[in-house]
N, C-alpha and C positions, 0 to 999 in steps of 0.2 A: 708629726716630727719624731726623730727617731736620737737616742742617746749615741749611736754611730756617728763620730767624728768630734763627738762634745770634749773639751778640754778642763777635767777635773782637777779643779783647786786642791789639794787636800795637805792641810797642817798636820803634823804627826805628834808633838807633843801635846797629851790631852786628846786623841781624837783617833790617831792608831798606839802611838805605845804610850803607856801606865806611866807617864812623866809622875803624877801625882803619889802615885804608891811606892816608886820607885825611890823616889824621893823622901817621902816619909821612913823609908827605912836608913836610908845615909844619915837623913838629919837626927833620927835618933840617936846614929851610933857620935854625929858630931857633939851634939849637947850629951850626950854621958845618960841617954835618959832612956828606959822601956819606950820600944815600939807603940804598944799599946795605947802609953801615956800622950802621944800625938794624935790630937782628932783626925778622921779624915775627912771630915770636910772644912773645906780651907776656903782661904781668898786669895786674890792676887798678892803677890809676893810673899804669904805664908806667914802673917804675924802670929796667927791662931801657934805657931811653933815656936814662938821668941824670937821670930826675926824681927830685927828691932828698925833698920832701915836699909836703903839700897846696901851701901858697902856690905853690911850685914849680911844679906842673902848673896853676893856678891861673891864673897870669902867660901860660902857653904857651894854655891855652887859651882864655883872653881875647884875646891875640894872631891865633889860629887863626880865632877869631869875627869880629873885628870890623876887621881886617887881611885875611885871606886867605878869607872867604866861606865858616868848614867847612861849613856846614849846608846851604848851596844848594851847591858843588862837590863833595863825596861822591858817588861813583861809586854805584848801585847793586846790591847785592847779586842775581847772577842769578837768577831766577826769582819774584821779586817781586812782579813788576807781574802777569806770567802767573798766580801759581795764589792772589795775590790779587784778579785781577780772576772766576779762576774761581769761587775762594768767593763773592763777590759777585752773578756771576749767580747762581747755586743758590742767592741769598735770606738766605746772611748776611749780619750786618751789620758792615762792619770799623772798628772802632775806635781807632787810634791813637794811646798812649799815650807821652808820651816829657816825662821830668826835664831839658830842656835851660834849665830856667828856675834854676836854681841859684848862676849869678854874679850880681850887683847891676848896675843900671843900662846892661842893653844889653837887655832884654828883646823890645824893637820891631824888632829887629835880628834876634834869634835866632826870633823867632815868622816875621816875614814871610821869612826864608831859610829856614823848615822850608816854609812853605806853597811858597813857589816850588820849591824841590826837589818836594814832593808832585807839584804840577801837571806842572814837567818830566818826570818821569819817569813820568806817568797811570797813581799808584795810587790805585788806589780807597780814599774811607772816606766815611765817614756823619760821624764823629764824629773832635775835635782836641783832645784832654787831656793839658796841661803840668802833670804835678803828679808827684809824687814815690813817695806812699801810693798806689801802682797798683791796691791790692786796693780802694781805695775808689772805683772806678771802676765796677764791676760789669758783668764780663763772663762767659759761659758760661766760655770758655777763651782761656789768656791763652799771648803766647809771645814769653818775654824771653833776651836772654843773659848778664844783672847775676846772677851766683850769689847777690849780696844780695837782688836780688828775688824770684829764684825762690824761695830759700828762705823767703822773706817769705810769699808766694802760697801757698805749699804749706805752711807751718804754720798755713795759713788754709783747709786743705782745699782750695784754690781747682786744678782743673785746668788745670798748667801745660805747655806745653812748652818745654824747653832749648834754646832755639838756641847749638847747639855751636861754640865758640872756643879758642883757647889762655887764655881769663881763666876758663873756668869747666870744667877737665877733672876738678876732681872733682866734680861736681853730676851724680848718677846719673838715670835715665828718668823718665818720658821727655825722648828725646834726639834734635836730627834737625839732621844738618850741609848738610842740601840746603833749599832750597822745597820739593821735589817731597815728601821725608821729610814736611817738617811738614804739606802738604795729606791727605796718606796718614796720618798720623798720626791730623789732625783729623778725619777722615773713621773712621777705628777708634775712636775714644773715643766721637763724637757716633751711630754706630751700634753699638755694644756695650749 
């Protein structure tokens, strides 16, 4: 079997752009506090930083959006652009899947700084899907680092891979803390 024609799941916050660091820097300048003083390893929703509940990170990350650019300023996660553009020659097809449409009334804000990030940083995709229910997307193999989703995808049989973080260390294999992992990964599943 061959990854030619395979339809690549792939989340971008966490897994191609630095959501997490990127972040850590906003939230610093939000609470008044040294960078430094923010661990980076986190958990879902970032209490490790004084988020104290949803409204909480809520407020920070509407701030992050539409204040300081998260979505177009996110650094890139290494090896991205590389061994997604390599899937892409070899005839997959990548798909980018990403829930950043969840706050109200910044939408046209958060869609065209996802596109402009894409473009800056010349990742390939075919395909641009803001929706939440990722498994209704329909992809061969998907590759998220939301422990919500993955577990979602895989009680859906749906083959996933973990992109490994401090938010999802208990979320067992497959697991790949590199690009290079997940190409190698994808490349064992789609030929097994």
């Amino acid at each position: 079997m061959s990854i030619q024609g395979k339809i690549i799941g792939v989340d971008l916050d966490g897994v191609c752009a630095d959501f997490y660091g990127r972040m850590r820097e906003i939230a610093a300048e939000w609470f008044e506090r040294r960078v430094e003083d923010l661990p980076t390893k986190v958990s879902y929703r970032l209490p490790e930083w004084g988020i104290k509940d949803l409204d909480h990170y809520l407020s920070l990350h509407r701030f992050a959006v539409t204040q300081r650019g998260l979505f177009e300023t996110c650094q890139m996660i290494p090896g991205a652009r590389r061994y997604l553009r390599l899937l892409s020659d070899e005839g997959a097809r990548i798909r980018i899947i990403t829930h950043r449409l969840f706050i109200h009334y910044f939408h046209r804000t958060a869609v065209s700084q996802t596109i402009d990030w894409l473009d800056h940083y010349g990742i390939p995709y075919w395909d641009l899907c803001f929706m939440q229910e990722k498994d209704e997307v329909g992809a061969d193999i998907y590759v998220d680092d939301s422990p919500k989703n993955v577990e979602r995808l895989r009680a859906k049989n749906l083959n996933t891979i973990c992109f490994a973080n401090s938010t999802n260390i208990d979320v067992g294999p497959p697991r790949a803390s590199s690009w290079k992992e997940v190409y190698e990964l994808l490349h064992k599943q789609v030929d097994s």
